[in-house]
N, C-alpha and C positions, 0 to 999 in steps of 0.2 A: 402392329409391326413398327420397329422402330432403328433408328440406328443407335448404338451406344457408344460409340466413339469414331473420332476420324482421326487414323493413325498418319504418320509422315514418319519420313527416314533421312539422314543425313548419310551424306559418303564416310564410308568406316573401312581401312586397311583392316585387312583379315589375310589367315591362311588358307583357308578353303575354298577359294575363288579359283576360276578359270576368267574372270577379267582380265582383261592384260594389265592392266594398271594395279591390279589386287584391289581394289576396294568393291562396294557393295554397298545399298540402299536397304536392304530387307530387315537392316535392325528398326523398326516402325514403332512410335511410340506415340500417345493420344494426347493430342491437341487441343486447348482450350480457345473458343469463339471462332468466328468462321474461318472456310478456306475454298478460296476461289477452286473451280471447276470446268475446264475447258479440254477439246481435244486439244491433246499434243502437238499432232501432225504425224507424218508416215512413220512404221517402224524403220527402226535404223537410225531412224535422224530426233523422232520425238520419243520423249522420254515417259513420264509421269503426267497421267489429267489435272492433277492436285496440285498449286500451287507449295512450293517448298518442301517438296518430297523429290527424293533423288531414285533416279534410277540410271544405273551406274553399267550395265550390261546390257547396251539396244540391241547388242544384235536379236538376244534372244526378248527381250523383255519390254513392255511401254510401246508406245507409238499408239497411233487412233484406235485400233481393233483390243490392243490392252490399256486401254487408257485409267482405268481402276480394276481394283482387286477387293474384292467381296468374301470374307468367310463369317460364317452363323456363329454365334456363341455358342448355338447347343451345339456343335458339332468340336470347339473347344471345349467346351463341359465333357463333352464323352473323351476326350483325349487327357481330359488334365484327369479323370477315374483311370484311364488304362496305363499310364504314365506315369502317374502316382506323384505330380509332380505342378505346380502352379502355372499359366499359361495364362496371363495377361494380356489384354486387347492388344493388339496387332503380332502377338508373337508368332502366327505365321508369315511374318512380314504382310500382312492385308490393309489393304485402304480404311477398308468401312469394318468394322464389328457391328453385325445385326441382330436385334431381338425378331423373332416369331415370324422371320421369311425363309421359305424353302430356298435358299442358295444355292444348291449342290440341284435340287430337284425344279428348281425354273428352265421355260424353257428355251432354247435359243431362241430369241429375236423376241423375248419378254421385256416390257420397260418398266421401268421403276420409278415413281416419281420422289422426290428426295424434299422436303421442306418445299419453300413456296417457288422455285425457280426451274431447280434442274432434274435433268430427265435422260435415263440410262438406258443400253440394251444389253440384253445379256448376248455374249458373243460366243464364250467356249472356257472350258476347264481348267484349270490348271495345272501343268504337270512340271512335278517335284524333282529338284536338280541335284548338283550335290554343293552349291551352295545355301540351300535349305538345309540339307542335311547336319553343314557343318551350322550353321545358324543354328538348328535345334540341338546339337551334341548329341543324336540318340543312335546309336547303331545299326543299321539296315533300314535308315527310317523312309528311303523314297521306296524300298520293297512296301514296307509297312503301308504308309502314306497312301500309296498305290490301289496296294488288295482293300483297304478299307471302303475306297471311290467314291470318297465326296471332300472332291479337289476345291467347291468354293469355284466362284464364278469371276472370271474377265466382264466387264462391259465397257461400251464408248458413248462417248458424250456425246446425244441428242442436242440437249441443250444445256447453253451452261448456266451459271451462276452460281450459290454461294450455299455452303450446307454446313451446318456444324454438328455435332452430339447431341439427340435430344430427338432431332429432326423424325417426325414420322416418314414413313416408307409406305407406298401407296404402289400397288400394283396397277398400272393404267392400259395394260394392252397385252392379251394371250394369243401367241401366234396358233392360227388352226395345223396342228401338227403333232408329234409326240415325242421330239427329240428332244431331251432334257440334257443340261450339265453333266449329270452325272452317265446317260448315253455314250454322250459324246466322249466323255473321258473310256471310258470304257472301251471303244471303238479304239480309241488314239492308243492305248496303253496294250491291254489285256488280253482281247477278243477283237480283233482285226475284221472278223467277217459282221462286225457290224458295222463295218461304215457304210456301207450302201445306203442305210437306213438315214443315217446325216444329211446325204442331199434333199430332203425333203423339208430342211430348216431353208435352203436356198441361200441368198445371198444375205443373209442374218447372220449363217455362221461365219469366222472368222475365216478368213478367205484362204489362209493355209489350212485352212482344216477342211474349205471344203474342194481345195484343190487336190488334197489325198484322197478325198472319197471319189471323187469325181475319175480320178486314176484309178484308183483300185474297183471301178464298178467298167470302167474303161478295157481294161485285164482281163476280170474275173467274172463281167458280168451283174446283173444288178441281184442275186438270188445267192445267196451263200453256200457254201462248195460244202457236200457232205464229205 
């Protein structure tokens, strides 16, 4: 397992933003030799864990709990066959492009160790805006995106320090549980009566996600409604 690139983004005016200002981080492209790794600090205020990557939309985006963004290659390989079309490290806008780690299928509160420093959890899913959309140019692509459900993983900086392309990827700690990425997405998007199953990630998942579950199990009870 490895990482194959560490993308970064620079602010870019675009049409397809609801940023107030119009611009956008998620054009991400791979960077040669290291780049520091630290939490942000809270959403809203902190942006990107990556030194010199912009994120341009906090309200929804960055801050400690999305401090990076994680998608597989294989999961761009399957997209660049159904697309028919080239898809380059970071062109989901993602932090890290990974070889031969379950992204989508780790599970909340799983850590990763990255080269000889730094140390991630995985937090929660990622779900598809219509600034992605306009970023890929593909027509119905957050339906698309969506049904496919393997959104690629949020995590926050454990610990920080310095990672570059190349760096082995080391799985160092499996939470006893069953709530996966691609769970949790499912839950947030598609299939609502799964979320009750989330809180049993606990305080690993990202705390708006398990402040929904924690609601909807509040409501509905903790058994899903035939």
């Amino acid at each position: 397992m490895k990482l194959l690139s560490v993308n970064l983004g620079r602010p870019k005016a675009v049409p397809y933003t609801d940023q107030p200002d119009g611009v956008t981080g998620i054009d991400k492209r791979p960077v040669a030799g290291p780049v520091r790794v630290a939490a942000p600090g809270p959403k809203g205020t902190g942006g990107s864990g990556l030194a010199g990557d912009a994120v341009c939309e906090t309200r929804h985006h960055g801050g400690d709990d999305q401090a990076v963004y994680a998608m597989a290659r294989e999961d761009l390989d399957e997209w660049e066959r159904t697309l028919g079309r080239e898809l380059p490290h970071g062109s989901f806008g993602e932090n890290l492009t990974t070889q031969g780690v379950e992204v989508s299928g780790a599970l909340i509160g799983e850590r990763w160790g990255i080269g000889d420093e730094v140390v991630l959890e995985v937090t929660c899913g990622r779900i598809p805006c219509r600034t992605f959309q306009g970023h890929l140019g593909e027509k119905g692509w957050v339906k698309r995106f969506t049904l496919r459900g393997a959104p690629g993983a949020y995590l926050r900086v454990i610990r920080p320090g310095e990672i570059r392309a190349g760096d082995a990827v080391r799985i160092l700690h499996r939470p006893d549980h069953e709530v996966t990425v691609a769970l949790q997405f499912r839950a947030a998007t598609t299939e609502r009566t799964l979320l009750p199953r989330l809180t049993a990630a606990g305080e690993a998942l990202h705390p708006e996600a398990l402040a929904t579950a924690r609601t909807y199990v509040e409501k509905y009870g903790a058994e899903p409604k035939v």
